[in-house]
Each structure stands twice: as C-alpha cells, then as structure tokens.
C-alpha positions as CSV (number, residue, x, y, z in Angstrom):
1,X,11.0,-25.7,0.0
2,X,10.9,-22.7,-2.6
3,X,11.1,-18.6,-0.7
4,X,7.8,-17.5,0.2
5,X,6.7,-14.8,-2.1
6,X,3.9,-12.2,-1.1
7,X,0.9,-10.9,-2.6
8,X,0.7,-7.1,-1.8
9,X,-1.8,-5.0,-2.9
10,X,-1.5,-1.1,-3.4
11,X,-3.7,1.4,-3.8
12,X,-2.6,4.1,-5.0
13,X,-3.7,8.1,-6.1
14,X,-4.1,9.5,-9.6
15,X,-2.5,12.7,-8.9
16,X,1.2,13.1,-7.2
17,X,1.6,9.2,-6.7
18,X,0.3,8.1,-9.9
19,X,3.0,10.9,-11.7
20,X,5.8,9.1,-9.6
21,X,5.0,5.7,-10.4
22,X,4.7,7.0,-14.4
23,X,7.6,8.5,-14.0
24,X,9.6,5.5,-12.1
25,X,8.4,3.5,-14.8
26,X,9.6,5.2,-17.8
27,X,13.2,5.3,-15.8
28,X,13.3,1.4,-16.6
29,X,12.1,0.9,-12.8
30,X,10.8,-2.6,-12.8
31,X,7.9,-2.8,-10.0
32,X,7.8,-6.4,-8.5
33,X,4.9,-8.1,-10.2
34,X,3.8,-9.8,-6.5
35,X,2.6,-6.0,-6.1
36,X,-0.8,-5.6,-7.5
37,X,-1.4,-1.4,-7.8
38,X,-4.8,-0.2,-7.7
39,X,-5.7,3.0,-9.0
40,X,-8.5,5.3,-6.8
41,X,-9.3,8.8,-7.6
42,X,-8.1,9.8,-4.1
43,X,-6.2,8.0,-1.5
44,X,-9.2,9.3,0.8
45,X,-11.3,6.9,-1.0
46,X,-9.8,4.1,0.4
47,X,-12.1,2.7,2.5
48,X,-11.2,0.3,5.7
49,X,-13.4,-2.4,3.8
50,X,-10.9,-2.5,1.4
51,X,-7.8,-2.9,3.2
52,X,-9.4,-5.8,4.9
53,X,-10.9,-7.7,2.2
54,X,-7.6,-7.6,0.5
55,X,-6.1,-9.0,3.4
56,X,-9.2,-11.4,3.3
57,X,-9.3,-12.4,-0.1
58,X,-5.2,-13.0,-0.1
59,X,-3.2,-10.1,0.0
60,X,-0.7,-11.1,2.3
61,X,0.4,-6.7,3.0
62,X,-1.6,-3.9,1.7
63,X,-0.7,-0.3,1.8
64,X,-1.5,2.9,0.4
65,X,0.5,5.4,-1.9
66,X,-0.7,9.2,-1.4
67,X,-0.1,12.7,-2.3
68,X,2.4,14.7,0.7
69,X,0.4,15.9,3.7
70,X,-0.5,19.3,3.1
71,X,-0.6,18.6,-1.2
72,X,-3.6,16.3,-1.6
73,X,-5.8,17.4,-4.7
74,X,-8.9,16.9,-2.6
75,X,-8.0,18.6,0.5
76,X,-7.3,16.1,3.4
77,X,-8.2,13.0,1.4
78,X,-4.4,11.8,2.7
79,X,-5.1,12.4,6.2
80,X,-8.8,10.9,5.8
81,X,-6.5,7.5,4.2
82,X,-3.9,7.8,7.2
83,X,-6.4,7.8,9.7
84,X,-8.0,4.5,8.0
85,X,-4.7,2.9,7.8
86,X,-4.2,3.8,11.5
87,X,-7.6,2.2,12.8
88,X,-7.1,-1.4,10.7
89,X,-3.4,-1.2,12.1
90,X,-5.3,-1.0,15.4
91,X,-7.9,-3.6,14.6
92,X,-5.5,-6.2,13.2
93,X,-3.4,-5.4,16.4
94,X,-6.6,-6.5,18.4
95,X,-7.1,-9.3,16.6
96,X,-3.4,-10.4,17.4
97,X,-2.3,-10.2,13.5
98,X,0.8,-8.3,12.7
99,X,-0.5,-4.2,12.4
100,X,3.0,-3.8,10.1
101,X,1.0,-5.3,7.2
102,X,-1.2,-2.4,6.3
103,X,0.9,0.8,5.7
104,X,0.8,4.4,4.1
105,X,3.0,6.0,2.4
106,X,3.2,9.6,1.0
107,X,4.6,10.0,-2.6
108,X,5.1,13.0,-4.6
109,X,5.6,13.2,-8.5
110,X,8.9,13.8,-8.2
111,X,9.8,11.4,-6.0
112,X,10.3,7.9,-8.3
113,X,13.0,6.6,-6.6
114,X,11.3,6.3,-3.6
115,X,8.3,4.5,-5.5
116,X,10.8,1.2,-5.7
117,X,11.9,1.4,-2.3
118,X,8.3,1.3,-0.9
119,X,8.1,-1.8,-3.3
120,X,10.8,-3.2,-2.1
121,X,10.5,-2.3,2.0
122,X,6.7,-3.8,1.3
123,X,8.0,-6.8,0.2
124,X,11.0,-7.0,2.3
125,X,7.9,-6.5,5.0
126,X,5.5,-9.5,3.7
127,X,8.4,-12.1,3.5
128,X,9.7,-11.4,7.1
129,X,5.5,-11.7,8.4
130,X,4.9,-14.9,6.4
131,X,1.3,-15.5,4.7
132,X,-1.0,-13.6,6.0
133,X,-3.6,-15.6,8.7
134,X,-6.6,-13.6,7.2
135,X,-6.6,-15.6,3.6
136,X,-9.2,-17.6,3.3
137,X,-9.1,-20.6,1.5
C-alpha cells in the first residue's frame, strides 16, 4: 500500500512572507509540490470560508503564512488571520476533526529557512492525521 501523501494548501501574504518564500526559492529550496501556496494581498484576508472549503474541497491541512505580529503592512491584518485560524481550530475541534490541521504561521523576509521547515512540519503534520474526513467525494 503506497505512503499517504497530503494535499495542503497555503495561503500566504505578499509582503514579508512572499519575500521569504522568493528568497527560499532562489536558495535552491525545493517547496513540496503536495503544498499548493496561495497568494492574498494580506493574511487578514483570509477568510474562515476559505480555510474550510479547502478542507472541504480536499485539502487534507491548511494553514496560513503571515508577516511578524507587530509588522503587518495593513496594521493587524495578522492578528485579524490568527484569530480566524483560532475559531476554525475551535470549530473543527467541535466537530470532533483534528484542530492541528489548520495552522498560522508568522514569516518574515528574512527568514527562508524557516519557509521549508513550515513545509515540512505541515506535511510531517498531514501524514501523521491521515486524509482529512471533510473531503468530499
């Protein structure tokens, strides 16, 4: 029976995140290609609705990729995406589906490196929770 592999989605800012990932990349860092990275104008744009329809539609982890707390572009859109991240942990949780796969994460421009260990702790993350019981067929 071949290894489960996961399909993650993040989303991901165009400012500090965005400059990290560009700059991960042009390092040679190889991003897993079960990872499909969304670009939004703000991380505060993500909405709840679509953390859950990615879970619904077959992402089996989602999370979201922005700027530090205190360094957002757009004032407290980080805090705004936190605080969404927070409430679909809390609804999944209710549900009784695994809260651990919807995450944030803050990333700075400077900070490639850690741009492939969220990657690979994501997808460490996915494979250890299975397929994810929202998918719909």
């Amino acid at each position: 029976m071949p290894e489960f592999e996961p399909k993650i989605i993040a989303f991901f800012c165009q400012f500090c995140p965005d400059k990290g990932i560009n700059a991960a990349c042009s390092m040679g860092t190889r991003f897993p290609s079960n990872i499909k990275r969304i670009g939004v104008p703000c991380a505060g744009r993500v909405d709840i609705l679509h953390l859950l329809h990615a879970l619904e539609t077959g992402a089996d982890a989602v999370f979201v990729l922005g700027c530090l707390e205190g360094d957002c572009h757009n004032e407290d859109g980080n805090i705004k995406a936190l605080k969404r991240v927070t409430y679909v942990k809390k609804v999944l949780e209710d549900l009784g589906i695994e809260p651990e796969r919807v995450e944030m994460f803050h990333l700075n421009s400077s900070q490639a490196p850690r741009f492939e260990e969220i990657g690979q702790e994501m997808l460490e993350k996915a494979r250890s929770l299975g397929p994810s019981p929202l998918k719909t067929p």
